[in-house]
C-alpha positions in Angstrom: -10.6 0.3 -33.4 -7.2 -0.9 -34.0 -6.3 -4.2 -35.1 -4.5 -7.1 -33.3 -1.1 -6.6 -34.8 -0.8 -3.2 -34.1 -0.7 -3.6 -30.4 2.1 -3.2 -28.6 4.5 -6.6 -27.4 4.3 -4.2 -23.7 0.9 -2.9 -23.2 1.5 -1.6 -19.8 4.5 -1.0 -17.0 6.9 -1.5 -16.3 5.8 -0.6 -12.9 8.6 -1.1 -10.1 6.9 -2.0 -7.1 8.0 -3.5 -3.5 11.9 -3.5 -3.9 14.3 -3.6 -0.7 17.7 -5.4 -0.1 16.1 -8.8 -0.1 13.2 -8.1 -2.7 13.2 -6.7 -6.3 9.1 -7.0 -7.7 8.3 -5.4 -11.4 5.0 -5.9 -12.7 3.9 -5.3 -16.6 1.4 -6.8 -19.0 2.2 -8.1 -22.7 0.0 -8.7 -25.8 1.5 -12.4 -25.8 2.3 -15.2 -23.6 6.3 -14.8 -23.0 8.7 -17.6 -23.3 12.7 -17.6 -21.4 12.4 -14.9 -19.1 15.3 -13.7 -17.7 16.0 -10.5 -15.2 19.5 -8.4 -15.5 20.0 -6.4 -12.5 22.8 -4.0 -13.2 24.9 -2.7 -10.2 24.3 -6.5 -8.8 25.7 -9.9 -9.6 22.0 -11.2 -10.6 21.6 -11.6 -14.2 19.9 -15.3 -14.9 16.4 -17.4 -16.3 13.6 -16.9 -14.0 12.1 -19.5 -12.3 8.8 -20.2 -12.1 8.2 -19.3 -8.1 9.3 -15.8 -9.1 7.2 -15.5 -11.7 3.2 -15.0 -11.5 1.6 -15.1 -14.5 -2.0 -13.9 -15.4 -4.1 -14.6 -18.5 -6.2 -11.4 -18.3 -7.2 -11.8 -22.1 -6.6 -13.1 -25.5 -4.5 -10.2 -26.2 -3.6 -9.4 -22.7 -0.8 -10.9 -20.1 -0.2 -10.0 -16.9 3.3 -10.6 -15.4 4.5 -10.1 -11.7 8.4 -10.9 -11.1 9.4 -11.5 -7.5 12.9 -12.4 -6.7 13.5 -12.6 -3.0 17.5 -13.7 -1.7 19.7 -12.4 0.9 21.7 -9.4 -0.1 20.2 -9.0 -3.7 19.9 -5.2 -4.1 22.8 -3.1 -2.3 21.4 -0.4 -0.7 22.6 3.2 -1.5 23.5 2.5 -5.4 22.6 3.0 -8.6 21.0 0.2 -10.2 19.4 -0.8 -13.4 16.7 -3.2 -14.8 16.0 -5.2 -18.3 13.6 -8.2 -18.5 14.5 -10.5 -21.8 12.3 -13.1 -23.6 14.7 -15.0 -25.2 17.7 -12.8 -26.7 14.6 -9.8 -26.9 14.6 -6.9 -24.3 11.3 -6.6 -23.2 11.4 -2.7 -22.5 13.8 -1.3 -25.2 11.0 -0.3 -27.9 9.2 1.7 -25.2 8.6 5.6 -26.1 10.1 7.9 -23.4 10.6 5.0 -20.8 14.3 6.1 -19.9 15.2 9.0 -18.7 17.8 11.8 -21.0 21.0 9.7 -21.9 19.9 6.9 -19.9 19.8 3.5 -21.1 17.7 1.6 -19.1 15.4 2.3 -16.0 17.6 3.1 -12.8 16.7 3.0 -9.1 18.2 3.4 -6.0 17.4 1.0 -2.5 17.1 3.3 0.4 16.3 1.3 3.9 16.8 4.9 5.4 13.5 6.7 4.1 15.2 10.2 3.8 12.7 11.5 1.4 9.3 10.8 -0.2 6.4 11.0 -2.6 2.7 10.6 -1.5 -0.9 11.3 -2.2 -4.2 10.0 -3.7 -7.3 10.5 -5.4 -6.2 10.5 -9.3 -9.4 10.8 -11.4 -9.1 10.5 -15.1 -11.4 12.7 -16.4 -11.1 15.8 -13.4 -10.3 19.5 -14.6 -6.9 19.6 -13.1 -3.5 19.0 -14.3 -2.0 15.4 -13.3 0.7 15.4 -10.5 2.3 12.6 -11.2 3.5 14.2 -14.2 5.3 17.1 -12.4 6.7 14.4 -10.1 8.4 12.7 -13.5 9.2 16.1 -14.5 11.1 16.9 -11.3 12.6 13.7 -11.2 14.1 14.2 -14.7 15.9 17.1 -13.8 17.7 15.5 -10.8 21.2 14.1 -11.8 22.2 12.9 -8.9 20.4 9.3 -7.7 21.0 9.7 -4.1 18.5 12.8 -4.2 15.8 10.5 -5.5 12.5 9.5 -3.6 13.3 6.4 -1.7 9.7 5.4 -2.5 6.0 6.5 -4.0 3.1 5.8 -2.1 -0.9 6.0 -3.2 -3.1 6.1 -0.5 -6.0 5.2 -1.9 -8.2 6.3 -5.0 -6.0 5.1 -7.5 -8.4 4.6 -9.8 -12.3 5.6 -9.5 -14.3 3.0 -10.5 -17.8 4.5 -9.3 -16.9 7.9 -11.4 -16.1 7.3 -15.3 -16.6 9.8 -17.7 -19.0 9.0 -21.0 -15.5 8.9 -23.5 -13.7 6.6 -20.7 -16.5 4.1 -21.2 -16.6 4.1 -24.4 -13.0 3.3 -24.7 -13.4 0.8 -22.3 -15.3 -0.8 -24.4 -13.0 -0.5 -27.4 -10.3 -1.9 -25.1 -12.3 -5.2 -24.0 -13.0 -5.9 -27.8 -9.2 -5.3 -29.1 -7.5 -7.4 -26.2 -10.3 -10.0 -26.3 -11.0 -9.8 -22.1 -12.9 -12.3 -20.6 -17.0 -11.8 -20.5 -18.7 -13.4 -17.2 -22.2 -14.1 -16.2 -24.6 -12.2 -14.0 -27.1 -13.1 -11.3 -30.0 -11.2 -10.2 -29.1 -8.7 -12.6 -30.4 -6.9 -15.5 -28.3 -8.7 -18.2 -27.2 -12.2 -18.4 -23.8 -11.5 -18.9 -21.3 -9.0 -19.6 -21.5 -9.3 -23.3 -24.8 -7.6 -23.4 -24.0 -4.0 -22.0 -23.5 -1.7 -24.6 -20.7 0.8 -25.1 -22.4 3.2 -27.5 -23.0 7.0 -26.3 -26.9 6.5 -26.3 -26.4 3.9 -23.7 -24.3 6.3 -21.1 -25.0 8.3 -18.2 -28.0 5.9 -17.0 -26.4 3.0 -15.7 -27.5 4.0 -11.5 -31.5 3.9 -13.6 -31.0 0.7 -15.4 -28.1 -1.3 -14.3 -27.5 -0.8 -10.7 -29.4 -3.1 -8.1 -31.3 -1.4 -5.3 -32.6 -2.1 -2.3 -35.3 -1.6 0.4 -34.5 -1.1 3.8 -36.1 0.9 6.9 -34.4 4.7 7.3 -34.2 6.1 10.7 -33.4 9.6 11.9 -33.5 11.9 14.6 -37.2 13.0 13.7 -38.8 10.1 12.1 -38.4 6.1 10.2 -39.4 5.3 6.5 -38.8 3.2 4.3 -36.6 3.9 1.5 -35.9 1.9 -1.8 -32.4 3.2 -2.3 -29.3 2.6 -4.6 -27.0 0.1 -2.8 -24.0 2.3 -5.0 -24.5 5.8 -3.8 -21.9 7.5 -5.6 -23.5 11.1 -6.8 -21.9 10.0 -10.0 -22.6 6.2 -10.4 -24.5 7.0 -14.2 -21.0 4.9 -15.4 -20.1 2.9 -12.5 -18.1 -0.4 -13.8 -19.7 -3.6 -13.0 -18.0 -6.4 -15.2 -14.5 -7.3 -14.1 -13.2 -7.2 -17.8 -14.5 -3.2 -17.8 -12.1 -2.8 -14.6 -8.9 -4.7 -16.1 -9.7 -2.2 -18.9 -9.8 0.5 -16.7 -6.5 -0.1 -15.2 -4.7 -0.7 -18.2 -6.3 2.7 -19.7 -4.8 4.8 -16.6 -1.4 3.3 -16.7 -1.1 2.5 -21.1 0.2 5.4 -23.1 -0.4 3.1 -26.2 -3.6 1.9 -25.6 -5.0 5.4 -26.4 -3.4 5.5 -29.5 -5.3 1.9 -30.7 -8.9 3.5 -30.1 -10.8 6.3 -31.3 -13.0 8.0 -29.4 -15.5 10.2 -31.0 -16.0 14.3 -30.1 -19.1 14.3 -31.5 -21.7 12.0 -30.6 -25.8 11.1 -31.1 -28.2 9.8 -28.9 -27.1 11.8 -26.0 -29.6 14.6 -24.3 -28.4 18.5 -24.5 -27.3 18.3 -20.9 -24.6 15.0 -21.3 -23.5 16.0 -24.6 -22.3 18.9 -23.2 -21.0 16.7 -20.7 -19.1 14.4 -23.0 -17.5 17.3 -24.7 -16.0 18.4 -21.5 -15.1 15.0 -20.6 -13.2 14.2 -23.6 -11.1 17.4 -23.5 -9.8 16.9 -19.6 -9.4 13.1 -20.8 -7.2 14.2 -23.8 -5.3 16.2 -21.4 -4.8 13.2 -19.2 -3.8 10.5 -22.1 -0.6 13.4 -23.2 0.7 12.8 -19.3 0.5 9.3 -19.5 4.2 8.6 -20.9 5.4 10.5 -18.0 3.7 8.9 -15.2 4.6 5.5 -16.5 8.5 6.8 -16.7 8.0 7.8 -13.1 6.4 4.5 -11.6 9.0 2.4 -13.6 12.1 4.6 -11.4 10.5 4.9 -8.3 9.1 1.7 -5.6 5.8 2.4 -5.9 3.2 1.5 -2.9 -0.5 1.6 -3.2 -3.6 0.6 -1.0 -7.1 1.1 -2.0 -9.8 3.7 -0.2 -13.3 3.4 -1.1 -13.2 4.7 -5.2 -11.0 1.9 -5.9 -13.9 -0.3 -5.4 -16.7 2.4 -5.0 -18.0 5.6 -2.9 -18.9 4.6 0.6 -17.4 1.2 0.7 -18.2 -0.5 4.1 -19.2 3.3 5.4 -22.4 1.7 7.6 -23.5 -1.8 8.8 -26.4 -0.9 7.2 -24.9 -0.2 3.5 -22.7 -3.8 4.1 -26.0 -5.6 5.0 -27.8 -4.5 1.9 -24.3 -4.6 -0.7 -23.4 -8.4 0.5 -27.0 -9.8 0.6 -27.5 -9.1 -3.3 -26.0 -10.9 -5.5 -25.2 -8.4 -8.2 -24.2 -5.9 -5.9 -21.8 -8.0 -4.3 -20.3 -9.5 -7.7 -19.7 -5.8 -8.8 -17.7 -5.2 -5.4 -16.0 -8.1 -5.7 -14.6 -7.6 -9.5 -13.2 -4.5 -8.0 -11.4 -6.5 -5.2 -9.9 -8.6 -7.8 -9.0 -5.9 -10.3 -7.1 -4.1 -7.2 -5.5 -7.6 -6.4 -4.2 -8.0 -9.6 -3.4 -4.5 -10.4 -2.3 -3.0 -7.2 -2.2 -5.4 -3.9 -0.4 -8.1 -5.4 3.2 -5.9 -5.9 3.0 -4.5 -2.3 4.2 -7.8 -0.2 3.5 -10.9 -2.7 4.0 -12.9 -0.8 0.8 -12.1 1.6 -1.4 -13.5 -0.7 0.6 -17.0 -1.8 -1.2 -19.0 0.6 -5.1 -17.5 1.0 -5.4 -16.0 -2.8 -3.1 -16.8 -5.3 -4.1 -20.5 -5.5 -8.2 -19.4 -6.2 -6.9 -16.5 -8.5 -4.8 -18.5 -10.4 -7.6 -21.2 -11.0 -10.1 -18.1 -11.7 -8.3 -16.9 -14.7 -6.6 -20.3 -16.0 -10.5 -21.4 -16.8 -13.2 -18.4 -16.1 -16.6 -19.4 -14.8 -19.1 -18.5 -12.1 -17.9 -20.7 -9.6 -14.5 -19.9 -9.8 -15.4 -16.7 -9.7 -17.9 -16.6 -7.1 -15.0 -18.6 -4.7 -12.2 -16.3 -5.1 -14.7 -13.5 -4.2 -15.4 -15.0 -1.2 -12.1 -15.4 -0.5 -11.1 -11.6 -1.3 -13.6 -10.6 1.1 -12.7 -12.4 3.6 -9.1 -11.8 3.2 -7.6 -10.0 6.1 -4.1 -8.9 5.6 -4.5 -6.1 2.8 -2.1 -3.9 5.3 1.6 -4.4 5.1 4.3 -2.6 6.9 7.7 -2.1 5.0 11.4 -2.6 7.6 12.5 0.9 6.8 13.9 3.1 8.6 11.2 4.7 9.9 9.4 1.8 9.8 6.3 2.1 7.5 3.0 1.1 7.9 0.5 1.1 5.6 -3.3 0.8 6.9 -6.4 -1.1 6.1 -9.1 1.0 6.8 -12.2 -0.4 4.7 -12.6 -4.3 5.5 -12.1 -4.7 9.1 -14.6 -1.9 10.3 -16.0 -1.2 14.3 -19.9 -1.3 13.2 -22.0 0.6 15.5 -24.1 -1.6 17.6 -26.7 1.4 18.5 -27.8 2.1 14.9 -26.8 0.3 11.7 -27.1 3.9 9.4 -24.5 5.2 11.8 -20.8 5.4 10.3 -18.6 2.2 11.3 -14.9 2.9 12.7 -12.3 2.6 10.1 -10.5 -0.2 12.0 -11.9 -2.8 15.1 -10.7 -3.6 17.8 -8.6 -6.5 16.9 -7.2 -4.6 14.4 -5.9 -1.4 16.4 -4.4 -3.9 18.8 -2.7 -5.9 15.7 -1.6 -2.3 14.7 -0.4 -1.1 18.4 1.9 -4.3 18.6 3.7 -3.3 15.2 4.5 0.2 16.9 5.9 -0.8 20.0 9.6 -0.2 20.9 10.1 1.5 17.6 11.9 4.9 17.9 10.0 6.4 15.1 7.1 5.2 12.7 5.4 6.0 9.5 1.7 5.4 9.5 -0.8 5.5 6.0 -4.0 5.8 6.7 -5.9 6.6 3.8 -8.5 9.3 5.7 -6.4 11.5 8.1 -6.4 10.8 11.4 -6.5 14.3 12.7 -8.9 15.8 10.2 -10.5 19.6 9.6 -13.0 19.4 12.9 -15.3 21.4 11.6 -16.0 19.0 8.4 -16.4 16.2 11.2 -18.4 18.0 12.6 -21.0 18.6 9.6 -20.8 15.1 9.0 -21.6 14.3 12.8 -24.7 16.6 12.1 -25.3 14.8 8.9 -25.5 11.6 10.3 -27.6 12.6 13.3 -30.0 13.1 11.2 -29.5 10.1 9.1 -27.2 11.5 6.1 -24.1 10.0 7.0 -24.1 8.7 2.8 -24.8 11.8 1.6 -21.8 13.3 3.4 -19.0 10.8 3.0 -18.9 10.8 6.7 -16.0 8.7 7.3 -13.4 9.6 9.2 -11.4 8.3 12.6 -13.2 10.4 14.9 -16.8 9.0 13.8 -16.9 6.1 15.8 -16.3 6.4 19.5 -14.8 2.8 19.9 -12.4 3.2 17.1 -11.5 7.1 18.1 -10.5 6.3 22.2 -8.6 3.1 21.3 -7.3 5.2 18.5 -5.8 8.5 20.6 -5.2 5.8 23.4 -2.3 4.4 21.2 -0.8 7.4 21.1 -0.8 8.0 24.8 1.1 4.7 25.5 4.1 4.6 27.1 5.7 2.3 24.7 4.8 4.5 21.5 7.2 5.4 19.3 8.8 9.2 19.7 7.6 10.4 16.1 4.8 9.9 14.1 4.4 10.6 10.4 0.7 9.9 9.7 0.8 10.0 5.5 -3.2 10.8 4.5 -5.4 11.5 1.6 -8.6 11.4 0.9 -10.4 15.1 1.1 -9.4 16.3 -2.1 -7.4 19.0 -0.8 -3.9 19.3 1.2 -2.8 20.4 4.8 -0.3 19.4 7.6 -0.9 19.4 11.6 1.7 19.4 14.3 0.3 17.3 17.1 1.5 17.0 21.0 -0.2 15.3 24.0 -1.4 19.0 26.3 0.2 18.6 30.0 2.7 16.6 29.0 6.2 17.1 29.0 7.4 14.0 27.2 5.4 12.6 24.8 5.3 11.7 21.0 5.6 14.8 18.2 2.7 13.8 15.5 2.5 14.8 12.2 -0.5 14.5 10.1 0.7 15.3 6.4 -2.2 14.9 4.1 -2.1 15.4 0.7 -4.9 14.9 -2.1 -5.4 14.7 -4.8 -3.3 13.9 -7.6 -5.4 15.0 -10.0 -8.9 16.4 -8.0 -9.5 19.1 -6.1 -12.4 20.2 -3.3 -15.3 22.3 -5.0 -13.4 25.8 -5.4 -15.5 28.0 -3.7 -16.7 26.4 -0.4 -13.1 25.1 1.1 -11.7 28.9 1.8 -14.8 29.0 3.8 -14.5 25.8 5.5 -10.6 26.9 6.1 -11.9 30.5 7.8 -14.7 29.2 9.8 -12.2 26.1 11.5 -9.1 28.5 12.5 -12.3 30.4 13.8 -14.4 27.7 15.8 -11.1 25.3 16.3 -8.1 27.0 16.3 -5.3 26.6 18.6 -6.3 28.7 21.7 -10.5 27.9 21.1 -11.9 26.1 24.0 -14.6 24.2 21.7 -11.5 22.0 21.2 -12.2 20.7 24.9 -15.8 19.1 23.9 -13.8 17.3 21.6 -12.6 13.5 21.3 -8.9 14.7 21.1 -9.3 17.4 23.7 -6.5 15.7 25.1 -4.1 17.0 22.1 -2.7 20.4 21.0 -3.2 20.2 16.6 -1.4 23.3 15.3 -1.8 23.6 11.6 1.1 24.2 9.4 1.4 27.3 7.4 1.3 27.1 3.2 4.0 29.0 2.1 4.1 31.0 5.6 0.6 32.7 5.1 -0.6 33.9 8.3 -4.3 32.1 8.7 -4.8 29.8 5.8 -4.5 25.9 6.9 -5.5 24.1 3.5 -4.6 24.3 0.3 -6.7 22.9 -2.9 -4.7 22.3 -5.7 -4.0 18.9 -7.4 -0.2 18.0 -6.2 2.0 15.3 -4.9 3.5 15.2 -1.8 6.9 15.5 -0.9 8.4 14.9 2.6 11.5 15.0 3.7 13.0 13.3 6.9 15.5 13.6 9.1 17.4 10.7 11.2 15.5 11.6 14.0 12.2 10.5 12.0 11.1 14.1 12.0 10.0 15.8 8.7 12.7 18.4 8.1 10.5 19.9 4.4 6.8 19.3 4.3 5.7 20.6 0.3 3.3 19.9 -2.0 4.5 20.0 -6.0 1.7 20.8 -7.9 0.5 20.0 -11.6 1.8 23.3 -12.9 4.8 22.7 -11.2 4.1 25.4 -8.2 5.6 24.5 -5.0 3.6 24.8 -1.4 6.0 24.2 1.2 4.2 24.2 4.8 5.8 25.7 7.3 6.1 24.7 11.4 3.6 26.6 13.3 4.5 29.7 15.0 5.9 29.7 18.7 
């Protein structure tokens, strides 16, 4: 492991996140506490100190300092321009040492303000250690090659899986633990756990791949099915690959800073060959380290990207972990243990700091900030304990952005519709109360963007194995989530759209499935009536097992294509979904490859270009349906 001085004075970012005419947010983290901070905006008249209301500060470690500056005034960013960034301590630029930051004869980061969302970049699901190349580096590759600034994304929005915390490889956890030693992060204590505190988990290979045995709590509750009740003493954390799943929050601040820090790689050394490991995981850990050495040489260019590009994020369920909130059931056992709920709870605050906060900071000033502030300005349980309280029952994770198309960005894991006829049965991704907050945000708008992390119009024939699955009490082993799931959620759902007072188009920007498609949707036997566009793209870098999607993709245009009448014993019998066409192909619907999204949008609020860019660069453009 490195030593203190040889860290970097920027560890990670800059990141640009929630910037409009009235806003400009960057966040980054520095080795050292930094004094006079002052914020240049070239292209504006704003170049001055910081005060101390637009700047958050977080002490994540001894070595470690998060920073989140949020200047809000009337007319601050002119919309339409070319604009420019530099953050000074003093007479030092912050961000003029960092490798590869700029783009080719640029001097400084540049970004453009667009109120009028023209064009933009989306997707999910980014797992360190997957076999697939890394979109977000094609998307930084792309955007180097484009001159002129008008052509630029007007934003970049992750839908969920930004990180997976439930799903680390062997190597990743080891340098997670490398990381937490060299920036000195915080160690907590544990209740009704197997350790007393964090500073007793061990980071050597011998000690990898069994966490879900050793480490993870369980718990006894009764099954039921279709055929018969037991009871089972099951893993509250039911990731198939929870053997690494984080549990301290000084492991997930790692984390983070380990997707996003170029450098940080460079200060730890992670062995190839290791002892202590069984045939099986060694073999394992070889593989991991390879696809993780692959990941570390995109890392310069993803940072480039997010430091050009307002960058959006919510969380889905691996941001905190696998089946987050899927039952009543899983909620009941999760909360009521103390461990189980402290390890969720790290994760909240890890996204907080990491992701929520640069959406719309100022959602969090009044019900957060105050308890996360006093959390990290003098760690203990109680503080801890409070603000995790607080996170969980915090109820304003969405946030909608004035563009034009308005966009709204959905909360689909902490405000669920539980079933009230079985607690093993999947809840609805959003309640009542919250649909109806949802519905008053669309009406009288012209045209809308929606993010919903799982797609609202989904493959039916997956629903419908997970329906099966959870009929006969599976609905964990299947992931089997999704908006149809839930009768409640799904009629008050598809009643929105039937509304009199919805907007004319719908873009519904998804992830989540690990592979990429695009539906047109219409309301049947109806002349009028919204156009609906479910563009779903995921993952960045994952993919669907290789083999069994083309045979999901045949058997749905077979069972549930256009003109099948099994489409009217369904929930959304009532709409006519005709899937796109990847690169024209005559009966393929979905496409598995890691990629980005790219959508383009006309005045109207219609996509005009619906495309995928892939890792290798590839393009799949999906083209309208056939009249």
């Amino acid at each position: 492991m490195a030593a203190d001085n040889s860290i970097p004075l920027i560890i990670a970012g800059p990141v640009l996140r929630h910037c409009d005419e009235q806003h400009f947010t960057l966040w980054f983290v520095s080795k050292e506490p930094l004094q006079e901070l002052s914020l240049t905006l070239m292209g504006t008249e704003f170049n001055r100190k910081l005060e101390a209301s637009e700047l958050h500060k977080v002490a994540l470690g001894k070595n470690a300092y998060q920073y989140l500056i949020r200047v809000s005034q009337a007319e601050l960013l002119p919309k339409d321009s070319q604009l420019r960034y530099q953050v000074y301590s003093g007479d030092r630029a912050l961000f003029d040492g960092i490798d590869q930051l700029n783009y080719p004869q640029r001097q400084s980061c540049e970004f453009i303000v667009k109120p009028q969302v023209d064009k933009l970049l989306h997707g999910s699901c980014r797992n360190a250690h997957h076999h697939s190349g890394d979109a977000l580096v094609a998307a930084d590759t792309q955007l180097a090659q484009c001159e002129d600034i008008n052509q630029r994304p007007a934003l970049l929005m992750m839908s969920g899986d930004q990180v997976y915390v439930d799903d680390i490889a062997g190597p990743m956890l080891y340098a997670i633990g490398e990381v937490i030693s060299l920036l000195g992060l915080q160690h907590e204590q544990f209740v009704d756990a197997p350790l007393q505190d964090s500073s007793q988990i061990s980071y050597q290979p011998a000690a990898m791949y069994k966490r879900h045995l050793d480490l993870l709590p369980k718990t006894q509750y009764q099954a039921k099915t279709a055929i018969t009740r037991w009871y089972v003493n099951h893993p509250i954390f039911t990731s198939s690959l929870a053997e690494n799943h984080l549990v301290s929050l000084n492991e997930l601040i790692a984390l983070y800073l380990l997707y996003w820090s170029p450098e940080l790689w460079d200060l730890v050394e992670i062995p190839k060959q290791v002892s202590g490991l069984s045939q099986a995981h060694n073999q394992r850990w070889q593989r991991e380290w390879d696809h993780l050495l692959e990941f570390k040489a995109g890392l310069k260019q993803v940072r480039r990207l997010m430091a050009h590009v307002p960058t959006y994020m919510i969380f889905d369920d691996h941001d905190v972990t696998d089946d987050w909130n899927l039952t009543a059931r899983w909620e009941l056992a999760a909360y009521g243990h103390k461990f189980s709920k402290r390890i969720i709870g790290n994760a909240l605050i890890a996204y907080t700091l990491f992701q929520g906060l640069g959406n719309v900071p100022k959602r969090f000033d009044s019900e957060i900030t105050p308890d996360l502030d006093a959390f990290f300005a003098a760690p203990n349980p109680e503080a801890q304990d409070n603000l995790i309280d607080k996170l969980l029952a915090f109820e304003h994770w969405h946030y909608s952005l004035q563009t034009t198309p308005k966009l709204l960005v959905l909360d689909t894991r902490t405000r669920r519709w539980r079933s009230e006829s079985n607690l093993g049965k999947p809840s609805g991704l959003m309640d009542w109360e919250a649909l109806m907050e949802f519905q008053a945000e669309l009406v009288n708008q012209p045209n809308v963007i929606i993010v919903s992390p799982a797609p609202m119009y989904g493959v039916k024939l997956i629903e419908t194995i997970q329906r099966v699955a959870t009929f006969f009490g599976g609905s964990l082993l299947v992931d089997a989530e999704n908006w149809m799931a839930h009768p409640g959620t799904a009629n008050t759902l598809l009643s929105i759209f039937q509304h009199r007072k919805t907007p004319e188009q719908f873009i519904i920007l998804s992830g989540d499935v690990h592979y990429s498609f695009s539906y047109d949707i219409r309301i049947r036997f109806r002349q009028a009536g919204p156009q609906i566009y479910q563009i779903t793209c995921s993952g960045f870098k994952n993919q669907f097992p290789e083999k069994l999607l083309p045979v999901f993709d045949k058997l749905n245009g077979w069972l549930y294509g256009h003109f099948s009448p099994l489409n009217f014993f369904t929930k959304r019998k009532r709409m006519s979904i005709r899937g796109r066409r990847p690169n024209g192909e005559r009966s393929k619907r979905l496409v598995n490859q890691s990629g980005i999204g790219i959508v383009e949008i006309a005045a109207s609020g219609a996509p005009t270009k619906v495309s995928v860019l892939h890792s290798d660069m590839s393009e799949t453009e999906f083209l309208p349906p056939r009249h």
